[in-house]
C-alpha positions, 0 to 999 in steps of 0.5 A: 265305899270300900266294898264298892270299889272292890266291885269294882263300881264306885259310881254307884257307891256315890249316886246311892250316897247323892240318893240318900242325902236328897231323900234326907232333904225332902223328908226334913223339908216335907217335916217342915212343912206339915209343921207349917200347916200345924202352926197355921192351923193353930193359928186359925183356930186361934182366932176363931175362938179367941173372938167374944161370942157375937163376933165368930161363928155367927152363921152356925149361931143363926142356926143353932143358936137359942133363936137359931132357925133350925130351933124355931118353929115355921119356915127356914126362910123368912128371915133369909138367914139361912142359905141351904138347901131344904134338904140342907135344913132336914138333915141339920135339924136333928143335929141342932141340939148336938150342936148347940153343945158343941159350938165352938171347940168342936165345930170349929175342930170338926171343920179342921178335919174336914180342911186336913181331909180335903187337902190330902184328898187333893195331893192324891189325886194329882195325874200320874206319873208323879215325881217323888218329890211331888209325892212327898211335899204335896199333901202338906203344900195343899194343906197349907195353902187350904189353910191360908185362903180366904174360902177356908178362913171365912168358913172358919170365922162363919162356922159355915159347912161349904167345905163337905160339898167339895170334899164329898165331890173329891171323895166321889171322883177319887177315893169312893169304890165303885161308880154307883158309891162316887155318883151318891156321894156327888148327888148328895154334894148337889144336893146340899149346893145344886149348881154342883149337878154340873158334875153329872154330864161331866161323869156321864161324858166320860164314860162313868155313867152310872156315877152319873146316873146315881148322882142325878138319882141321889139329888133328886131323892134328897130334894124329893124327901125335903120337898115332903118335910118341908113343902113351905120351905121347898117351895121357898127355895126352889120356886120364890128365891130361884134356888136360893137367890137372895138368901144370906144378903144382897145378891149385888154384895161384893161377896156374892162372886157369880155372875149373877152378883156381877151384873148386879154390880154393874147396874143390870136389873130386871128382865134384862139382867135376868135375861143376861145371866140365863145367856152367859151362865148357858154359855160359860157351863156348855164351854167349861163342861166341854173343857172339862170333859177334854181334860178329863180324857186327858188324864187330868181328872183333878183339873177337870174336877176343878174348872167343873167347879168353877163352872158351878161358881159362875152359873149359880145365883149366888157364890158366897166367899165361902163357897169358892175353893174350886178356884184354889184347885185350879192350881194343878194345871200346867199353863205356859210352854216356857219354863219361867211362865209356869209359876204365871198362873199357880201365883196369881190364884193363890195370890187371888185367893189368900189375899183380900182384892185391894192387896192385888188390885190398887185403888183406882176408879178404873179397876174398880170393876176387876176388883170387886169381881176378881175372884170370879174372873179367875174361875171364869178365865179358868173354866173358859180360856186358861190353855192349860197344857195337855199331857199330849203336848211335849211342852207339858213335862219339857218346856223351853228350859231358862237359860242363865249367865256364867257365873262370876268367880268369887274370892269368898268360898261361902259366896253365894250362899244360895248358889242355885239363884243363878243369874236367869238371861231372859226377862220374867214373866212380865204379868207375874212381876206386876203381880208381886210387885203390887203384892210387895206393896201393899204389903210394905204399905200396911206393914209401915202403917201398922209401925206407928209406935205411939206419939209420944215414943215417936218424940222422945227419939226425935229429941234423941236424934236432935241430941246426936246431930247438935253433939255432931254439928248436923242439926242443919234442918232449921236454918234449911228449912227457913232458908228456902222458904224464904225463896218461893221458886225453891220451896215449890222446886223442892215440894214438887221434888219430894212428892213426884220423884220418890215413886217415878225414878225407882219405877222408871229405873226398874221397867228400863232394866226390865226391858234392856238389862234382865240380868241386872233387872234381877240383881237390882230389884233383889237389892230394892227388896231387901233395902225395903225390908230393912227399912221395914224393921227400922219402923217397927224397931225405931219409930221417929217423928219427923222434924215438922211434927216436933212442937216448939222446934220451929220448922215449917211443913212446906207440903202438908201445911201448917200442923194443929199441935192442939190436936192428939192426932195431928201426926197421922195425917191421913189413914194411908201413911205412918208419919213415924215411918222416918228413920231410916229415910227410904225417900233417900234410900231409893234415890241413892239405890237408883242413883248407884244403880245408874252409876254401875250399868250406865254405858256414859259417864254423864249418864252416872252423874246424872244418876248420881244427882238423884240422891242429891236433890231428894237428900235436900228435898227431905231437909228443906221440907221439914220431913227427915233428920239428916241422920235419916238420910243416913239411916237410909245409907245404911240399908241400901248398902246392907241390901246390896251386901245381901244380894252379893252374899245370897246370889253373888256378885253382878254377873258379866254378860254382854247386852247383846247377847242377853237381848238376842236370847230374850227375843228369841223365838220359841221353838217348835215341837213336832206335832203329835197327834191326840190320837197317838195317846190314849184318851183316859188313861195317859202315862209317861211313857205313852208320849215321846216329844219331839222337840228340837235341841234349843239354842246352845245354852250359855256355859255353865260352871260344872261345880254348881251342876 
């Protein structure tokens, strides 16, 4: 600094300083993340390998196992076990003795390299120009999402080989030197899975058609040799299980996510089915090929890469879990022209593809056909109808920017302590909402089931917390309990109370504040989660049976009815909740969180007082019906006060906007951009500098506080 300022240039003394502390960041956090890819690689190896023999592996024991169908004389395919190609058996077959010393350890390593590979393969084909920050995180995001998807863990737990398809496809497009070394590496990738062919028009239309030609040439060679070796096999494959239909189990099972798969699902069988798939399968590759084509002109060559992919998925007889990493690549498309839509479609495919459908979906008859076909919708929407951007559009690198409330002052220095959540004034994204809060569900909903503790640990804190409320004068439970059900209209009241309001008030608070109040729909859902995940620790930590589950205590079960004490089980109820999830009560803790809710944003004052009614009825509902202690209700205080507390001490306080100002700027029309014609930009190779948006200044944005800039 001092010889800054004798140049006379102190300002670049400090922006070299700012430079070096944001470099420092990036590469601690990028430090963490490659240990985060480590620990769930560990983990997964783990897994595998802690499994007895029998369970894991069990694909690659059926191949190279003492019976396995690479070791037996015959056809590869009369028991339907195996699923490869013929080429797929003949180049496996002088492996079989290598690997049925390495089952195990090494395959399972050799399959964790194959993942390590692929995900840095990926990060180094994203579109240039690149941010450094991009360029720094990306190889270990990709590597640690690779990890957790359900494709790589099944193949893992399968010890299957459907990762080396993908990543010699990568290897052909990205790193091989020269077209004719990619085109063999892709016709060998088809050769192992053929729906993978696809990517020879996709080569020749954009102009590397001796790529194309190789891999056309390397396919049909594979399959001509295996076709010699094995006639039977061949023959088997190709001509009487149409490329490998019916391989590996029913066609209709849930994990064949083709079309194929699906229409078999939905009952269409015969010629018609057939006739179906031949006609939608024509269609989905002629529309994905042409995208592809067009975003591989665009410079985008991964994404085209990806929606090619997915084109395979759809049209092939059969897409095993397995096989079905294409989707996951989808992520590097740009999707939405607002900056706060843009994480829309990166969540909802890793969503879809790390977590299993029941977790994003929920359990209802209705949706019962999205869910068993979830996966193959996202590759259908992604090679069909996602408008990803195109580098041409100005949105694509400058979209509508957020625009966020003034900050409130604080007394305390420390407050916020995340400064850069700052109080967004439009509404989120409303799809992506949905999808986390089902998500959160779910997993607030398995998590607590999990919680269980054991009958009898669950009993001796029940006789700990009656202990407490007889030395406090608040073991009331009995004399409520019996004193209602002595009046029919008030059990019915309260029975009706506890089991319709727990669910509709909160929910109903929440689409209200999401669609009147987006600021203070953000501060509150953020005190509801940290509310919920308290409770959540309060479960594990402190499992509680409830007053109606204590035997000889007298109390009468108004909802679920009179409980057989004789059985071992009697307090689990049903399989789809934790009947000593009881302390804290979140019955009253979400009531007493819309009730505080209500009274802080409500205009009226019988507005507040009638919100603050709510924790009211459902702290007697939960006494009268037998289901909580009183101290659970206070347990349930506890944490909605801890869970607004975090969300003062993360975010800040409650920022102070006006309701009209905030619902004029969520209504507010997009702006438009100049047009800009394609022919502007060249059509292969597209770099930042070749393209100059013309978007018109947005509305004045609210102002900021210039310390948190």
């Amino acid at each position: 600094m001092a010889n800054a300022e004798h140049r006379g240039r102190p300002a670049e003394a400090f922006a070299a300083t700012d430079v070096g502390d944001t470099g420092t960041r990036l590469h601690t956090v990028r430090l963490g993340l490659w240990l985060l890819a480590a620990v769930l690689a560990v983990r997964q190896v783990a897994a595998v390998l802690t499994t007895p023999h029998g369970e894991r592996l069990t694909d690659l024991e059926t191949w190279f196992g003492h019976d396995g169908v690479l070791r037996v004389s015959g056809s590869l395919y009369e028991s339907t076990r195996f699923t490869g190609t013929p080429f797929g058996g003949l180049v496996l077959k002088p492996l079989t003795r290598a690997a049925e010393q390495a089952l195990g350890w090494g395959w399972t390593f050799g399959t964790l390299l194959l993942v390590v590979a692929l995900g840095l393969v990926a990060a180094r084909a994203l579109p240039q120009p690149v941010g450094r920050r991009t360029a720094l995180l990306a190889a270990p995001v990709a590597v640690s999402l690779l990890m957790l998807s359900l494709p790589v863990r099944n193949t893992l737990w399968l010890g299957q080989t459907s990762i080396l398809p993908v990543l010699l496809v990568l290897l052909g497009c990205f790193v091989a030197r020269g077209q004719r070394a990619g085109g063999i590496l892709i016709g060998v990738a088809a050769a192992l899975q053929p729906t993978l062919l696809l990517f020879a028009p996709l080569l020749w239309f954009t102009g590397r058609r001796r790529a194309a030609a190789a891999s056309a040439i390397t396919f049909a060679t594979g399959t001509a040799l295996a076709w010699a070796a094995l006639p039977q096999d061949s023959y088997t494959y190709w001509v009487h299980h149409m490329a490998g239909a019916g391989l590996g189990g029913r066609a209709d099972d849930l994990a064949n996510q083709s079309l194929h798969g699906a229409l078999l699902r939905l009952g269409a069988e015969g010629p018609l089915e057939i006739g179906l798939f031949l006609l939608l399968g024509a269609a989905v590759a002629t529309l994905g090929l042409r995208r592809a084509v067009r975003y591989a002109h665009d410079g985008q060559l991964l994404l085209a890469v990806a929606i090619t992919g997915c084109t395979a998925v759809a049209v092939s007889p059969t897409a095993w879990q397995h096989q079905l990493l294409w989707v996951l690549l989808t992520v590097v498309g740009t999707v939405g022209r607002r900056a706060s839509d843009r994480p829309v479609w990166p969540v909802a495919v890793i969503l879809v593809m790390t977590l299993p459908a029941p977790m994003v979906l929920p359990n209802m008859a209705a949706l019962h056909p999205v869910r068993d076909n979830v996966v193959l919708l996202a590759a259908l929407a992604a090679a069909t109808v996602i408008p990803f951007l195109s580098r041409t559009s100005p949105y694509f690198r400058a979209p509508v920017p957020t625009r966020y409330a003034d900050p409130v002052p604080t007394r305390l220095r420390y407050v916020p302590l995340l400064p850069f959540l700052r109080r967004v004034l439009t509404r989120p994204n409303l799809l992506l909402e949905l999808l986390l809060i089902r998500v959160t569900y779910a997993a607030y909903s398995k998590v607590r089931l999990a919680a269980t503790g054991g009958r009898e640990r669950a009993e001796e804190h029940a006789r700990q917390i009656l202990d407490l409320e007889r030395l406090l004068h608040l073991d009331i439970e009995y004399a409520v309990n019996h004193a209602v059900v002595q009046i029919g209209w008030l059990r019915n009241f309260f029975d009706f109370y506890y089991t319709s309001f727990h669910f509709a008030v909160p929910l109903t608070v929440l689409g209200l504040l999401y669609w009147r109040r987006p600021v203070d729909y953000r501060w509150a859902r953020a005190s509801l989660g940290f509310t919920t995940l308290l409770a959540l620790v309060g479960f594990w930590l402190y499992p509680l049976a409830p007053p109606r589950l204590i035997p000889n205590l007298g109390i009468i079960d108004t909802v679920h009815g009179v409980q057989d004490f004789s059985k071992p089980d009697y307090g689990t109820l049903t399989a789809l909740t934790n009947q000593y999830a009881a302390m804290p009560s979140l019955h009253f803790g979400w009531s007493l969180w819309c009730g505080l809710v209500i009274a802080v944003i409500a205009p009226r004052v019988w507005m507040k007082a009638l919100g603050l009614l709510h924790p009211l009825f459902t702290a007697a509902a939960i006494i009268a019906t037998g289901n909580h202690w009183v101290l659970d209700a206070a347990g349930g205080a506890l944490v909605v006060a801890a869970g607004f507390g975090l969300t003062y001490l993360f975010q800040g306080p409650r920022a102070r906007v006006a309701r009209a100002a905030t619902d004029a700027d969520a209504t507010a029309p997009t702006p438009k951009p100049a047009e800009v014609r394609s022919t502007d930009v060249k059509s292969t190779d597209v770099k930042s500098t070749d393209v100059k948006p013309q978007v018109p200044a947005p509305a004045p944005p609210v102002r900021e506080d210039p310390v948190r800039k």
